[in-house]
C-alpha positions in Angstrom: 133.2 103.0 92.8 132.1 105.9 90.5 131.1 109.0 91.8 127.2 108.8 91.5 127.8 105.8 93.8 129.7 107.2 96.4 126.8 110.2 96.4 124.2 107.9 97.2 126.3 106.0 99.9 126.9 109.0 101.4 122.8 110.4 100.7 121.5 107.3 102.4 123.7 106.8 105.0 123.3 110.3 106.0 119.8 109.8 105.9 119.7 106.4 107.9 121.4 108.3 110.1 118.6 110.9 110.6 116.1 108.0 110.9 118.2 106.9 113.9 118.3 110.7 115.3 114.0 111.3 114.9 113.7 107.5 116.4 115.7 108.5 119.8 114.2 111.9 119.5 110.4 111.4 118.6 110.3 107.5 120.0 108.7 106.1 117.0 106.4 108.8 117.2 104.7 110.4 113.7 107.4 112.5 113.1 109.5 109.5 113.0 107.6 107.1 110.8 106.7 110.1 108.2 110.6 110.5 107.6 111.3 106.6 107.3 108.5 106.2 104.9 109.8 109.2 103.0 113.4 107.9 102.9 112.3 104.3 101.5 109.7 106.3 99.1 113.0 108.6 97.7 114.9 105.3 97.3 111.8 104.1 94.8 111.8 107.8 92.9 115.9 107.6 92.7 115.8 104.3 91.1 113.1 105.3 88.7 115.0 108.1 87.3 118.6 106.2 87.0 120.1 105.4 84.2 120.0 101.6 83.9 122.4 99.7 81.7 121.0 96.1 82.3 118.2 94.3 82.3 118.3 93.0 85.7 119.1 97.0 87.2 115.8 97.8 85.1 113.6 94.8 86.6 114.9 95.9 90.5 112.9 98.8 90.1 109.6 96.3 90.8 111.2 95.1 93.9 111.8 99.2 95.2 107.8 99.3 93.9 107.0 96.7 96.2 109.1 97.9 98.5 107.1 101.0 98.7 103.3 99.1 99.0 104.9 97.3 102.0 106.1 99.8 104.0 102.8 102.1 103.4 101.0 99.1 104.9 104.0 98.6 107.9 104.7 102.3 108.5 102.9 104.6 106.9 99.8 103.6 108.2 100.3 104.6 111.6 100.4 107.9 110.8 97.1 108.0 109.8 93.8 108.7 112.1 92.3 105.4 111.0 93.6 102.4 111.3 93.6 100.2 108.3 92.0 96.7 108.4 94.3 93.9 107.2 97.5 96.1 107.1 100.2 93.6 108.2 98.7 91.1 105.4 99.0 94.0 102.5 102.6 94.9 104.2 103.4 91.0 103.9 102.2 90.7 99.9 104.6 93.6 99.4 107.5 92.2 100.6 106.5 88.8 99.0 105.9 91.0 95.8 109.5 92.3 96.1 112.0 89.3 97.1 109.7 87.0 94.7 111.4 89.7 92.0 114.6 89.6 93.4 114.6 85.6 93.2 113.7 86.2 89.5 116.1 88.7 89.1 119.2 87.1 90.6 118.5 83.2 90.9 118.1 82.6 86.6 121.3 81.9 86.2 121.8 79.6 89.3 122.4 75.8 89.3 120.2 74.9 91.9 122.9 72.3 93.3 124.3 70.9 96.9 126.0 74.3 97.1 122.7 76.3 97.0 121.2 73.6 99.3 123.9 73.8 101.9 123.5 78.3 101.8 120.6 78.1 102.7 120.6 75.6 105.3 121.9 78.2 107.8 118.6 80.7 106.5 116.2 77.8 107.6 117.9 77.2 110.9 117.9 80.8 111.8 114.2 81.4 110.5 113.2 78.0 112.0 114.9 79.4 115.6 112.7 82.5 115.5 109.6 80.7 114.5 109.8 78.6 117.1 109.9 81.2 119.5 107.2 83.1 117.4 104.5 80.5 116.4 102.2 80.9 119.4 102.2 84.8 118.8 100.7 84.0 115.4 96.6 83.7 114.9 94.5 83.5 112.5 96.0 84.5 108.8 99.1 85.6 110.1 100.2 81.8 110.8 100.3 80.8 107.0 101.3 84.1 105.5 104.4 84.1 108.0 105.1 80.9 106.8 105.2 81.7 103.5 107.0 84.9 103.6 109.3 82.8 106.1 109.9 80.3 103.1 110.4 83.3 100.6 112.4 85.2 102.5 114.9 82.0 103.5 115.1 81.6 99.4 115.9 84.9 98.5 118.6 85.4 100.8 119.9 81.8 99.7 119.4 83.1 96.3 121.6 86.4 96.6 124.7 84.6 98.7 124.9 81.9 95.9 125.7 84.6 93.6 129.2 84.4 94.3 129.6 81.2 93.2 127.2 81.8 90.3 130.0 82.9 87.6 127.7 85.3 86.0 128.2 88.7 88.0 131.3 90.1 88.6 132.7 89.8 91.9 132.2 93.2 92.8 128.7 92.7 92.2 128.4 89.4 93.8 129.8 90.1 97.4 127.3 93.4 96.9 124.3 91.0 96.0 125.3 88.5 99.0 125.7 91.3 101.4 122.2 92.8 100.7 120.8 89.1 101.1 122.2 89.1 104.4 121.1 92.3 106.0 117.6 91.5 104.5 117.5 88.8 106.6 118.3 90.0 109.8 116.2 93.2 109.0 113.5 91.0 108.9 113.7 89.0 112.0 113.5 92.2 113.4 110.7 93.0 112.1 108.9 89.6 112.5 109.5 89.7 116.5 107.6 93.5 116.1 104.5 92.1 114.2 104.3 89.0 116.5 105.5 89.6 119.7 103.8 91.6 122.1 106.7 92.5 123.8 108.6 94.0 121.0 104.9 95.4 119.1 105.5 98.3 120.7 108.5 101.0 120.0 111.8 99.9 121.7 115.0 102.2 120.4 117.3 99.7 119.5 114.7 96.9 118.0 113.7 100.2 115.8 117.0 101.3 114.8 118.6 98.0 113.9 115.5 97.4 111.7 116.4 100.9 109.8 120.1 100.2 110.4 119.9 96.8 108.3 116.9 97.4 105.4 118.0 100.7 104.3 121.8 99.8 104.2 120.4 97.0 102.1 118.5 99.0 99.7 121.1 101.4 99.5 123.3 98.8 98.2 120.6 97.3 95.5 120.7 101.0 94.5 124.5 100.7 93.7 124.1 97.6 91.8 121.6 99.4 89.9 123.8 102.0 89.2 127.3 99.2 88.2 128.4 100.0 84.8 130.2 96.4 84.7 127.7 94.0 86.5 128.8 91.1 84.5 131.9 88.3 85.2 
């Protein structure tokens, strides 16, 4: 790990760590959702300005773009006076926007085989599990968009494990990718219980903080593969 690397590990986790400390402190107050939506938007800005070697570290910074439309439509919003119609919809594009990219990004040089099949067979169950649970919750729009990003979601996490077994990034890089998969996942099953279920809609500490302890860990990470001076096998 190079230095710049270990400077944002230490940057992020430090400031996933403040996001934690305003969560117990302001209780998903303002305060609280103005520094998440900060941190996510400094992620986007420290991208931007990194040097990029390849092409696939160059096309992630669409994702941390999407990334950025999302959460103004899941977090940001709420800080405002008024409320904005359609806001969970817009927050779901955006994160459709971004894994779609990541799919792109990470899934070209995939043989879609009985190896990719059987990764994300565990995805589906887990996804299929929570919608279960979840369907009645969902009205209106909200039913076939969470089935789509449900779908999307299940594929790019797939996607990213399968990269070990891909041959084409180095293993480093692999185990990084997979690893990011993963914690997008979960962080999103979080986040699905708070946009459907009434009983988690509202701020609970630790719903909130394993949401920020599991997306920005995994953005962090998709920062350091952007940074990898030897992403290739």
């Amino acid at each position: 790990m190079k230095n710049t690397q270990r400077i944002l590990l230490a940057v992020y986790l430090f400031l996933t760590l403040g996001m934690l400390w305003f969560n117990w402190v302001y209780g998903g107050g303002i305060p609280s959702l103005q520094v998440t939506y900060m941190v996510r938007l400094s992620m986007f800005f420290t991208i931007l300005v990194m040097r990029k070697k390849y092409w696939e570290q160059k096309m992630l910074v669409l994702a941390f773009a999407f990334t950025v439309l999302s959460d103004f439509f899941f977090v940001f919003v709420n800080t405002l006076d008024q409320p904005v119609a359609n806001s969970p919809l817009y927050g779901m594009l955006g994160f459709v926007g971004a894994y779609a990219t990541l799919i792109f990004i990470f899934g070209r040089h995939l043989n879609f085989n009985k190896n990719t099949i059987l990764t994300l067979i565990p995805f589906v169950l887990l996804f299929g599990f929570m919608f279960l649970n979840l369907r009645k919750y969902a009205t209106g729009y909200m039913f076939p968009a969470a089935i789509v990003l449900g779908i999307i979601l299940c594929v790019t996490a797939a996607v990213m494990v399968s990269t070990i077994n891909s041959g084409y990034f180095s293993k480093k890089s692999a185990y990084l990718i997979a690893l990011t998969g993963c914690l997008m996942f979960f962080s999103d099953i979080f986040v699905a219980y708070t946009l459907f279920h009434p009983d988690y809609a509202k701020f609970i500490l630790w719903k909130d903080n394993l949401i920020a302890a599991t997306y920005v860990p995994a953005w962090t990470i998709l920062l350091l593969i952007a940074s990898e001076e030897e992403l290739y096998q």
